[in-house]
TORKOL-4160 file (C-alpha; in steps of 0.2 Angstrom, whole numbers, padded with zeros to 4 digits, m for minus):
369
<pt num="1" X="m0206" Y="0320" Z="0156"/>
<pt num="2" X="m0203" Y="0338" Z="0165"/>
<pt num="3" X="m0192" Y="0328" Z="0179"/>
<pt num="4" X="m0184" Y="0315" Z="0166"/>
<pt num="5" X="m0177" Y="0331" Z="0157"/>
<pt num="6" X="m0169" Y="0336" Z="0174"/>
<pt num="7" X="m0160" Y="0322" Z="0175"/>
<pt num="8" X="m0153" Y="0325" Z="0158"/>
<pt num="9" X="m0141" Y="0335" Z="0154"/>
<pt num="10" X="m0146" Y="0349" Z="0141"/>
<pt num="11" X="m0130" Y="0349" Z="0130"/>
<pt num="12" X="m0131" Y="0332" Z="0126"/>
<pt num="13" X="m0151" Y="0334" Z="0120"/>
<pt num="14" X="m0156" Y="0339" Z="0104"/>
<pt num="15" X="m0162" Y="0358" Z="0104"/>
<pt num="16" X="m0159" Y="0357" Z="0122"/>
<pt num="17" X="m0171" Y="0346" Z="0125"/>
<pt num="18" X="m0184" Y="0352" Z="0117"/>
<pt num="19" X="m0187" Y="0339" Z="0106"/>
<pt num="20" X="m0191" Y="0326" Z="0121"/>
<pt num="21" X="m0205" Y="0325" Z="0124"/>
<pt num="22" X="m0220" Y="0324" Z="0109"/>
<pt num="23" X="m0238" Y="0319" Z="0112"/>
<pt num="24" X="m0249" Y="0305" Z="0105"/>
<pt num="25" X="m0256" Y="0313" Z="0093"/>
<pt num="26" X="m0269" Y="0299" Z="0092"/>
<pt num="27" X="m0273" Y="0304" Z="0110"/>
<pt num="28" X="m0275" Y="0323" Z="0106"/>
<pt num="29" X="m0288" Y="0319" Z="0092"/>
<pt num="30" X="m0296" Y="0310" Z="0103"/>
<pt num="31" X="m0297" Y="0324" Z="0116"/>
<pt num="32" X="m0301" Y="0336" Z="0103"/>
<pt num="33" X="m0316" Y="0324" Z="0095"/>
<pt num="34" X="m0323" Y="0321" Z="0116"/>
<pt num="35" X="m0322" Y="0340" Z="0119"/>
<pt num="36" X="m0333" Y="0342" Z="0103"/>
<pt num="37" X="m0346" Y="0326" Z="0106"/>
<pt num="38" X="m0353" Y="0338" Z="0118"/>
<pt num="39" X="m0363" Y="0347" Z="0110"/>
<pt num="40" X="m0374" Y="0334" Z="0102"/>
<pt num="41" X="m0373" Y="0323" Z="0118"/>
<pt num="42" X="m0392" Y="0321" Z="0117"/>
<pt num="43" X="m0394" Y="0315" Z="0100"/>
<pt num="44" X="m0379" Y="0304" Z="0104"/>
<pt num="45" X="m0387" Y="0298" Z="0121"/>
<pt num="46" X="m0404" Y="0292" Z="0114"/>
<pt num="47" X="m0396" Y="0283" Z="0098"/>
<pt num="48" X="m0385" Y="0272" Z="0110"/>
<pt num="49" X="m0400" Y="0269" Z="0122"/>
<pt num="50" X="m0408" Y="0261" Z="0105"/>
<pt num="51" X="m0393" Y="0250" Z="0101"/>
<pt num="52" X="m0392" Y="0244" Z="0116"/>
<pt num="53" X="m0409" Y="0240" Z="0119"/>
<pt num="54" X="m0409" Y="0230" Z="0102"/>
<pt num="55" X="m0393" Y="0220" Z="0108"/>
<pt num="56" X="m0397" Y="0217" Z="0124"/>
<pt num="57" X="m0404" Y="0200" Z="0123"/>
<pt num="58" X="m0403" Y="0186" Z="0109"/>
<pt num="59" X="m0423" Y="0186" Z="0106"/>
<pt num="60" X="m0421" Y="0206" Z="0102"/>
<pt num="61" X="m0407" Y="0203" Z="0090"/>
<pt num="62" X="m0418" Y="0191" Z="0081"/>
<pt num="63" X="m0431" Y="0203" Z="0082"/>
<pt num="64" X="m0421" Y="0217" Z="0078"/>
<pt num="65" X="m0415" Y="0205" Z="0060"/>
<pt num="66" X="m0430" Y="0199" Z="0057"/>
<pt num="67" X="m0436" Y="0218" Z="0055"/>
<pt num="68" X="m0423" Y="0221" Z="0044"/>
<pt num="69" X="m0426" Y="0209" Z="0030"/>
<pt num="70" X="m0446" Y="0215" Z="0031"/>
<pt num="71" X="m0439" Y="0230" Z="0027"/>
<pt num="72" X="m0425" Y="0225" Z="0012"/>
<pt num="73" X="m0411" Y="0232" Z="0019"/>
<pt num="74" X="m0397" Y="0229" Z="0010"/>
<pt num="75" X="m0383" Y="0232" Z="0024"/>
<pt num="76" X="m0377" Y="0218" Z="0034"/>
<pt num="77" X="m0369" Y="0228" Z="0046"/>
<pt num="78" X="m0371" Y="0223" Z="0065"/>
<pt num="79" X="m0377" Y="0236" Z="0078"/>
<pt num="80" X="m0363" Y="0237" Z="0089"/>
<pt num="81" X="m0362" Y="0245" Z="0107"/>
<pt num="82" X="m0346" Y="0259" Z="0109"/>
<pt num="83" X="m0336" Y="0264" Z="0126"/>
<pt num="84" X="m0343" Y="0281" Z="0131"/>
<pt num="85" X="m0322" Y="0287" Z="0134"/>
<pt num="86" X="m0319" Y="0282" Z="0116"/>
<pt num="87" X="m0325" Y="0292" Z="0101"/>
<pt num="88" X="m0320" Y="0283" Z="0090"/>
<pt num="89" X="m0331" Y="0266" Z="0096"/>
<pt num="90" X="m0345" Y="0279" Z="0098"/>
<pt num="91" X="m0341" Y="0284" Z="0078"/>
<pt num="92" X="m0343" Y="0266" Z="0075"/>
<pt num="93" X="m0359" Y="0265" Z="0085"/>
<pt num="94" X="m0368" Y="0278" Z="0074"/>
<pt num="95" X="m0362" Y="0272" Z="0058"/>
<pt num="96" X="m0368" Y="0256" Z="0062"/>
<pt num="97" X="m0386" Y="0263" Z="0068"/>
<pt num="98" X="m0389" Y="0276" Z="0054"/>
<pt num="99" X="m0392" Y="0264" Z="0040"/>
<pt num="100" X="m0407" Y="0256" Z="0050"/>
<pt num="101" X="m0415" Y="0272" Z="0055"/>
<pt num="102" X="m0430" Y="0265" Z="0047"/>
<pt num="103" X="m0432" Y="0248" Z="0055"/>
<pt num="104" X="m0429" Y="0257" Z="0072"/>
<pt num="105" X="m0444" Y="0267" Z="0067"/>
<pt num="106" X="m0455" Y="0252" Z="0061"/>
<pt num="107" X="m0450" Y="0243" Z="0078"/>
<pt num="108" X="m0457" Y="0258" Z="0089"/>
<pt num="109" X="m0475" Y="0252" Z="0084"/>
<pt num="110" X="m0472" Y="0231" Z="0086"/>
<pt num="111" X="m0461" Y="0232" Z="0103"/>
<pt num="112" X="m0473" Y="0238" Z="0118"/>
<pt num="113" X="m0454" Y="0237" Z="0128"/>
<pt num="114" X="m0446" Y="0250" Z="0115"/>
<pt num="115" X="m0453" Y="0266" Z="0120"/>
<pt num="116" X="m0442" Y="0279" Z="0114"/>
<pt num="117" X="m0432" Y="0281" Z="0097"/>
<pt num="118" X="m0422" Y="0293" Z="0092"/>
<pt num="119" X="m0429" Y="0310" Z="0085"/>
<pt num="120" X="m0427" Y="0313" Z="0065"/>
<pt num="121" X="m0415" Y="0328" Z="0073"/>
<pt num="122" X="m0405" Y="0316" Z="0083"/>
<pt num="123" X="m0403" Y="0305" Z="0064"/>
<pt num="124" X="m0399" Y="0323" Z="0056"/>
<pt num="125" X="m0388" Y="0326" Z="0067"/>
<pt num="126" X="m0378" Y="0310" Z="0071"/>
<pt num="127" X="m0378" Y="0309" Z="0051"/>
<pt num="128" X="m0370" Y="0326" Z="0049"/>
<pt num="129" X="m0359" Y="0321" Z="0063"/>
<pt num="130" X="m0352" Y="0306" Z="0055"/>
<pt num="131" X="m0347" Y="0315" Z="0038"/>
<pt num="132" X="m0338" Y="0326" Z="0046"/>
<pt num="133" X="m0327" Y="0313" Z="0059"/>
<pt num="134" X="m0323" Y="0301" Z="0046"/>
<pt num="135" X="m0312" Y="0310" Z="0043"/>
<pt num="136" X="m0304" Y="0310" Z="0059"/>
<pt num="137" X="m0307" Y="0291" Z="0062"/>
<pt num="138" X="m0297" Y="0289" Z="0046"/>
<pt num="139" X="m0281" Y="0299" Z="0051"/>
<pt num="140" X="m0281" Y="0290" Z="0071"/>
<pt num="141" X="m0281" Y="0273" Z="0062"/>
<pt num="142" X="m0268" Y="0279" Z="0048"/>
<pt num="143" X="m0256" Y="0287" Z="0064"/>
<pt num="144" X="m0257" Y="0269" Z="0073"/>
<pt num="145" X="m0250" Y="0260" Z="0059"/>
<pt num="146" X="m0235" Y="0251" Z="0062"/>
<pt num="147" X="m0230" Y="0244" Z="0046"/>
<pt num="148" X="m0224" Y="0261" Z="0037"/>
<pt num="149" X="m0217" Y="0276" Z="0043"/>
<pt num="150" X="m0230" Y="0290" Z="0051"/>
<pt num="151" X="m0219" Y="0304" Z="0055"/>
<pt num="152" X="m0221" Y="0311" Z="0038"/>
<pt num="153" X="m0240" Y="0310" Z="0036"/>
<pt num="154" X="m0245" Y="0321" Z="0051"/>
<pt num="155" X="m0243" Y="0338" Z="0044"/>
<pt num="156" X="m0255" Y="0336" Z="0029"/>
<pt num="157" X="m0267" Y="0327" Z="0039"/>
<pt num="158" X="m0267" Y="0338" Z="0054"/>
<pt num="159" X="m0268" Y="0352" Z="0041"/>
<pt num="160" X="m0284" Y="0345" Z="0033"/>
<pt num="161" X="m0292" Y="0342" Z="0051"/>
<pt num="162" X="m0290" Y="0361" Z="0053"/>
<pt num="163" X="m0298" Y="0365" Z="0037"/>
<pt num="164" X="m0313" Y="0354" Z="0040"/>
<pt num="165" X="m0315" Y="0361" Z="0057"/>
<pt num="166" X="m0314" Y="0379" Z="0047"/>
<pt num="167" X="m0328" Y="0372" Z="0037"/>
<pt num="168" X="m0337" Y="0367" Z="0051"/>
<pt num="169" X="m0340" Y="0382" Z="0059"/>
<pt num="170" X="m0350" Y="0390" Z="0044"/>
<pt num="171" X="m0364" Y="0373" Z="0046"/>
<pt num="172" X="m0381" Y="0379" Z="0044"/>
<pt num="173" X="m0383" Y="0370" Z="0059"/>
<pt num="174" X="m0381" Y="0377" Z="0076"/>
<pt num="175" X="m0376" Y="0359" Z="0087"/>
<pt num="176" X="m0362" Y="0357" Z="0072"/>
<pt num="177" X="m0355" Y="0373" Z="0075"/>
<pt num="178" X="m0354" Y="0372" Z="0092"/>
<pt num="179" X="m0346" Y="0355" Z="0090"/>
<pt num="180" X="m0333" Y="0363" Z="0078"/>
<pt num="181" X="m0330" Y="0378" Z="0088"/>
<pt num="182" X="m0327" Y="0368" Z="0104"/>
<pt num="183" X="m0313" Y="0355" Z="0094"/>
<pt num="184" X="m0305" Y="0371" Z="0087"/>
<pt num="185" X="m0304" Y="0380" Z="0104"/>
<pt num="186" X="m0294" Y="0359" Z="0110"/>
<pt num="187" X="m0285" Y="0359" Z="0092"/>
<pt num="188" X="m0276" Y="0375" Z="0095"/>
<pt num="189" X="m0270" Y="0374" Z="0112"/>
<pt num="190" X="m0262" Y="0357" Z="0106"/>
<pt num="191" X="m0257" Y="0367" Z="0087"/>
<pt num="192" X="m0247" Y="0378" Z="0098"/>
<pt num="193" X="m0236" Y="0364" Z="0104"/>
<pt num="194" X="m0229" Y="0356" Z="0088"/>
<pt num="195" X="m0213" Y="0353" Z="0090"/>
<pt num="196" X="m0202" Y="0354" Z="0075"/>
<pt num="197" X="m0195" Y="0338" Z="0071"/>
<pt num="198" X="m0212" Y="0334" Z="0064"/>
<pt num="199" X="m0210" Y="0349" Z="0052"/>
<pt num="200" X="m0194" Y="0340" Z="0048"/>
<pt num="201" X="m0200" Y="0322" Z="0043"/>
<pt num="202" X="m0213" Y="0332" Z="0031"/>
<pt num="203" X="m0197" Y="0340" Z="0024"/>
<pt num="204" X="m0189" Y="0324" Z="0021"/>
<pt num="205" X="m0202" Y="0317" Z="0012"/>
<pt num="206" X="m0206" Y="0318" Z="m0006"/>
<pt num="207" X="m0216" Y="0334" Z="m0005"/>
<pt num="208" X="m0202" Y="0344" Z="0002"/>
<pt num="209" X="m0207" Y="0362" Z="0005"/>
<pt num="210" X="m0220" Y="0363" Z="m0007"/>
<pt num="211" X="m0234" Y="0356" Z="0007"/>
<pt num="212" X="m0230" Y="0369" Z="0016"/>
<pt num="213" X="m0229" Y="0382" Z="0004"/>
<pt num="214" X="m0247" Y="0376" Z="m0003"/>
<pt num="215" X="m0255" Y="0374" Z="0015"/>
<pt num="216" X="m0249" Y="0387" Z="0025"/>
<pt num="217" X="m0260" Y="0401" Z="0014"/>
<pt num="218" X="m0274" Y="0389" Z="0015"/>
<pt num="219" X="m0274" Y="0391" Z="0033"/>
<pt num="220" X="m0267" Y="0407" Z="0039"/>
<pt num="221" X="m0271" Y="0420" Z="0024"/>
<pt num="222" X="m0288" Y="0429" Z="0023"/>
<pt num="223" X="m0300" Y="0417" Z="0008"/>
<pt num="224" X="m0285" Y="0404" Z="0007"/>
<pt num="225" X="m0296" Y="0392" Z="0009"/>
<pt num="226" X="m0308" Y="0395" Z="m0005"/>
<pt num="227" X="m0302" Y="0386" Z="m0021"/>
<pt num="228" X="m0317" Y="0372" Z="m0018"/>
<pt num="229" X="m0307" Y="0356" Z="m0016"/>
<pt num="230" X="m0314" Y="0342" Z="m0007"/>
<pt num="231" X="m0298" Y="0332" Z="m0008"/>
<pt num="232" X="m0284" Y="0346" Z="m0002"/>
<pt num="233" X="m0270" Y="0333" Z="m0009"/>
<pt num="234" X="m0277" Y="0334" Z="m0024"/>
<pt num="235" X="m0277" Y="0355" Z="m0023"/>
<pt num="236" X="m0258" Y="0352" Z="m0021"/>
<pt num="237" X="m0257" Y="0342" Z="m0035"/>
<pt num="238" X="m0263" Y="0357" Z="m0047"/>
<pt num="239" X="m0251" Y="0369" Z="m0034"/>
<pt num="240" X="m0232" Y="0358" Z="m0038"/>
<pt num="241" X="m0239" Y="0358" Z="m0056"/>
<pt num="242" X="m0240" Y="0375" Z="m0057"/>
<pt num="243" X="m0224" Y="0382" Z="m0047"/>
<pt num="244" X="m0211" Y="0370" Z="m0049"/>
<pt num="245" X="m0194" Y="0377" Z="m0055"/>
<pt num="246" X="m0177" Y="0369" Z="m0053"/>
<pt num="247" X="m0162" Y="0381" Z="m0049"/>
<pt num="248" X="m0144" Y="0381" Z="m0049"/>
<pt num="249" X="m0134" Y="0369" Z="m0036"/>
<pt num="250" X="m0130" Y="0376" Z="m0017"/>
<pt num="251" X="m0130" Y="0365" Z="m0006"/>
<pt num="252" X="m0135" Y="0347" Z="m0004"/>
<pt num="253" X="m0151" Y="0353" Z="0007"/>
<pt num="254" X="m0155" Y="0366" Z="m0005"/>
<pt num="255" X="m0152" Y="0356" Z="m0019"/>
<pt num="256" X="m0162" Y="0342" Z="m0013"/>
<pt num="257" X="m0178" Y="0356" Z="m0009"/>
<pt num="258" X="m0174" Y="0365" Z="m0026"/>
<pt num="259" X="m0177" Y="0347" Z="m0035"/>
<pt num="260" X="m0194" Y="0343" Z="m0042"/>
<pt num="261" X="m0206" Y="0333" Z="m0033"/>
<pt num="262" X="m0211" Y="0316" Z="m0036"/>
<pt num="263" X="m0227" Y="0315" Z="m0041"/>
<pt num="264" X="m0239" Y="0308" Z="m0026"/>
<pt num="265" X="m0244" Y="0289" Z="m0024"/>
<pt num="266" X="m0252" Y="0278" Z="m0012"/>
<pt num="267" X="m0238" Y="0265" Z="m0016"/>
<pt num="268" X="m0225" Y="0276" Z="m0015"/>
<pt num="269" X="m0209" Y="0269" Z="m0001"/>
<pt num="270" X="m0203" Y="0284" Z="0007"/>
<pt num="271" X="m0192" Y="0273" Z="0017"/>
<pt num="272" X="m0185" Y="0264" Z="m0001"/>
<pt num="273" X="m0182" Y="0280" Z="m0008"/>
<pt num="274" X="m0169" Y="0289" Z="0005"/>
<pt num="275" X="m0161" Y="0270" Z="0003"/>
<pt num="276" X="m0157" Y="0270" Z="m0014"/>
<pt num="277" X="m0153" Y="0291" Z="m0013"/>
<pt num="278" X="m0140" Y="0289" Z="m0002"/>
<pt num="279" X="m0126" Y="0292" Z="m0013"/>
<pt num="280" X="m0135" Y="0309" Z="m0017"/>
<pt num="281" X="m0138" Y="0316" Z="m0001"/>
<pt num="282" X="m0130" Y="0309" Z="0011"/>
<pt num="283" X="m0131" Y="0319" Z="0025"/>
<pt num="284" X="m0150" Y="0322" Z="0023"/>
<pt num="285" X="m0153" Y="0302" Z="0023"/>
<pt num="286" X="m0146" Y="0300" Z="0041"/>
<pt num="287" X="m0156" Y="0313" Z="0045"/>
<pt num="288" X="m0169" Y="0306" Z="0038"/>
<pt num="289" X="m0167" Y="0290" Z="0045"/>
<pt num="290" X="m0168" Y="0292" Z="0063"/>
<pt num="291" X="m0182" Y="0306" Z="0058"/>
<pt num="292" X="m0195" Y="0295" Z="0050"/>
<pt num="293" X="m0192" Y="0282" Z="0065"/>
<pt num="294" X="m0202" Y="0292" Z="0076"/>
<pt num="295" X="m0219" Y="0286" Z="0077"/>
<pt num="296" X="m0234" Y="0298" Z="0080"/>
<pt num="297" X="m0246" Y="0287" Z="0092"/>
<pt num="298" X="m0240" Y="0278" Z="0105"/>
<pt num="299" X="m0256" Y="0269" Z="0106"/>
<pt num="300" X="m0251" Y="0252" Z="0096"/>
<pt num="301" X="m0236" Y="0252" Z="0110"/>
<pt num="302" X="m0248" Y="0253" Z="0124"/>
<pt num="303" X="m0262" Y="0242" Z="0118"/>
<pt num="304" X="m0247" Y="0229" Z="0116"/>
<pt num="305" X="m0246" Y="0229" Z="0134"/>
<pt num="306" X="m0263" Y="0232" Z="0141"/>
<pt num="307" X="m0275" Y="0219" Z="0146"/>
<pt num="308" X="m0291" Y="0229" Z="0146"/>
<pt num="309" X="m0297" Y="0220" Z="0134"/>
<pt num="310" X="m0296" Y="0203" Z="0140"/>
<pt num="311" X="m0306" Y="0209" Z="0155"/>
<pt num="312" X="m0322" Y="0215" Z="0145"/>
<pt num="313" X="m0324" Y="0204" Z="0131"/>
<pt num="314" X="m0335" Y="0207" Z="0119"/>
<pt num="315" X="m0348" Y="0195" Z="0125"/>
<pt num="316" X="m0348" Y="0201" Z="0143"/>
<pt num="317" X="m0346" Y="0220" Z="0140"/>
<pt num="318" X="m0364" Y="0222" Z="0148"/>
<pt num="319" X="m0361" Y="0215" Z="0161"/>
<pt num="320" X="m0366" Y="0223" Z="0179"/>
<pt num="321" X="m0346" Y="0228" Z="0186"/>
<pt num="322" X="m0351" Y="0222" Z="0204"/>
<pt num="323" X="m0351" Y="0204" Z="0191"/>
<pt num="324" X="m0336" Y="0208" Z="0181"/>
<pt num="325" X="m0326" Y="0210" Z="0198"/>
<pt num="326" X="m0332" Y="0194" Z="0204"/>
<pt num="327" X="m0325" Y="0185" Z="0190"/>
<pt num="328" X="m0309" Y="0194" Z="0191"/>
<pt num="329" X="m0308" Y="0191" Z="0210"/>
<pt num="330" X="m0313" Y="0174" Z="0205"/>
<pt num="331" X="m0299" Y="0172" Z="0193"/>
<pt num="332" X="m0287" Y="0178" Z="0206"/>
<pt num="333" X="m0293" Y="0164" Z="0220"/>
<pt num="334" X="m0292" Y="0149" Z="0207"/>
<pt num="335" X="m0276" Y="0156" Z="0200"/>
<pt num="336" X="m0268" Y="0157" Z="0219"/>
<pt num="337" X="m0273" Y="0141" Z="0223"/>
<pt num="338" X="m0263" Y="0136" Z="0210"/>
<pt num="339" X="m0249" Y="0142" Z="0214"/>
<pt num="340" X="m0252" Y="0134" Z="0232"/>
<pt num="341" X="m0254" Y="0118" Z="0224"/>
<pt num="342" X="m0235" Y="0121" Z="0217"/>
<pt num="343" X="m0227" Y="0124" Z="0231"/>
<pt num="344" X="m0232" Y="0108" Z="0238"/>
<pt num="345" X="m0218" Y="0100" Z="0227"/>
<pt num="346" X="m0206" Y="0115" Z="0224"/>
<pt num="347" X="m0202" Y="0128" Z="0237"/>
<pt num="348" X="m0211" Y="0144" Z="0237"/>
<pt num="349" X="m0193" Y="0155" Z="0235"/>
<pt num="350" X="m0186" Y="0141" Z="0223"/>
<pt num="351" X="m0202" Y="0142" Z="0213"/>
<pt num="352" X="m0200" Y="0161" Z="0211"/>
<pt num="353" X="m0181" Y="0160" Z="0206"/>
<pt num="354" X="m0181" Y="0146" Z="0193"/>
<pt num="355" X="m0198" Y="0150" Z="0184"/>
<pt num="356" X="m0198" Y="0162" Z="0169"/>
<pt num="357" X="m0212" Y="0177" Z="0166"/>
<pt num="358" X="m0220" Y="0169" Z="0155"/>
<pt num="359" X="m0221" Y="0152" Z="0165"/>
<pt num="360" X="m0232" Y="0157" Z="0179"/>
<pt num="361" X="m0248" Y="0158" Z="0170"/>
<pt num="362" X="m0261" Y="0172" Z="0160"/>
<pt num="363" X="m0264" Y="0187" Z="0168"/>
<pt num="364" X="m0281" Y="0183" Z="0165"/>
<pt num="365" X="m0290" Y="0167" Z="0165"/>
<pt num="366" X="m0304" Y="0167" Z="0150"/>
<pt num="367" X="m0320" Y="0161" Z="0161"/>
<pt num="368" X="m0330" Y="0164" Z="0142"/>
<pt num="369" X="m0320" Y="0148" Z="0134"/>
């Protein structure tokens, strides 16, 4: 992005190009959440080893089931294995394996194979753990959504990860703390970095100044933090109650910030709402238009052209990887003679000119179907 700027011409950029370039946010509480993992990597480590002994053949899946209903549990959930590099699949790995504590306990005596389960410390702690990143998990998968605008939604929920990692650091336990203090040190060299146009879109939506107004205490002023509520939004909800005012006409800006706030709702279409306030604030609608554009996660764009996924399927992902590149090697032989086979009745430079991309065959030949 550094050289692409270089190539642009600063005039012509917005703030002079300062407002470029701006992180996946997804990406960054992804790095904040990995640099925190750390510190209970060993209550992590032995969970996994158990989930994937149990799902490591069909006979121990059985096994594994077959404990379960001895034991009434009334989950349904599937253990499910995680990619090391991706919290949140580890998130979903520990979820999954928390509810059957038990039956991993009751297994430790009928399974001469299983010789290690996890510690009621690593439970403790994987348990802690996951009440503190669901909340995390929760804003990744709201920033990746495509269907709504996300541009407006990062301040609050970046503002509610910082408060939860405030909290976190006064945890009567010392792996949480650590854990806390590690994703704070990540959260603020990112924090640092936010550009304004985010600060903007929050502007633009329905709660105007007044988020700002009630978080910014919360977060920077001695005991802001201490009002007790669990749900911030719901803090706020008592804050506009309590401090809304309407004054005389300026400007269309001010006007519009000097307003009253709707109140919040899940339903609520921020994108409907500047469209039928047009004739009101004009002005503010364009800028709110190419504003609220901007997404806050590139990772739906990159997952659309990545084909990871169709190399590790879910019923290969154990495989050896000296077998996973055979079968992509494989898939590259079979799909060359192919293309060999083709040039027997077309040329090999006519072929190449005439046939479209997404003629000349997958990128990946599913050996699994």
């Amino acid at each position: 992005m550094d050289q692409m700027k270089e190539k642009l011409r600063n005039a012509s950029l917005l703030m002079k190009g300062e407002l470029v370039h701006m992180k996946c946010s997804a990406h960054i509480l992804n790095l904040i959440v990995q640099q925190g993992l750390g510190a209970i990597q060993g209550a992590i480590e032995t969970i996994r080893e158990s989930v994937v002994f149990w799902t490591g053949t069909p006979k121990r899946v059985e096994k594994f089931e077959e404990a379960k209903k001895g034991l009434s549990c009334a989950s349904n959930k599937k253990l499910v294995l995680d990619c090391k590099t991706r919290w949140n699949s580890t998130y979903l790995m520990l979820t999954s394996a928390i509810v059957y504590k038990d039956v991993f306990s009751r297994l430790i005596h009928t399974e001469k194979n299983y010789k290690k389960e996890p510690s009621e410390r690593d439970w403790l702690l994987a348990k802690v753990m996951c009440e503190k990143l669901k909340l995390f998990y929760h804003v990744t998968e709201m920033f990746s959504g495509t269907k709504y605008p996300t541009t407006n939604l990062f301040f609050s929920k970046i503002c509610d990860i910082w408060l939860l990692l405030k909290e976190c650091l006064k945890s009567s336990y010392d792996e949480i703390r650590i854990m806390a203090s590690n994703m704070m040190e990540k959260f603020e060299q990112y924090w640092t970095s936010i550009h304004g146009i985010l600060a903007i879109a929050t502007v633009m939506d329905r709660l105007k100044m007044k988020l700002i107004e009630y978080y910014f205490p919360k977060i920077y002023v001695v005991g802001g933090d201490s009002d007790g509520c669990v749900d911030h939004l719901a803090g706020y909800d008592l804050f506009v109650s309590s401090t809304s005012k309407v004054d005389t006409f300026k400007s269309e800006l001010e006007f519009y910030l000097e307003e009253a706030v709707l109140p919040r709702s899940e339903e609520f279409d921020i994108l409907a709402w500047w469209k039928t306030n047009g004739l009101k604030y004009p002005t503010l609608q364009q800028v709110a238009r190419d504003v609220l554009a901007i997404p806050v996660s590139t990772v739906v764009s990159e997952s659309a052209f990545s084909t990871s996924g169709r190399h590790v399927t879910p019923c290969r992902n154990r495989l050896h990887p000296s077998m996973l590149e055979a079968l992509v090697c494989t898939q590259d032989w079979l799909w060359d003679e192919k293309l060999d086979a083709s040039q027997n009745e077309i040329s090999h430079s006519t072929f190449f000119d005439d046939v479209e991309d997404d003629e000349a065959g997958p990128s990946f030949v599913d050996f699994d179907s």
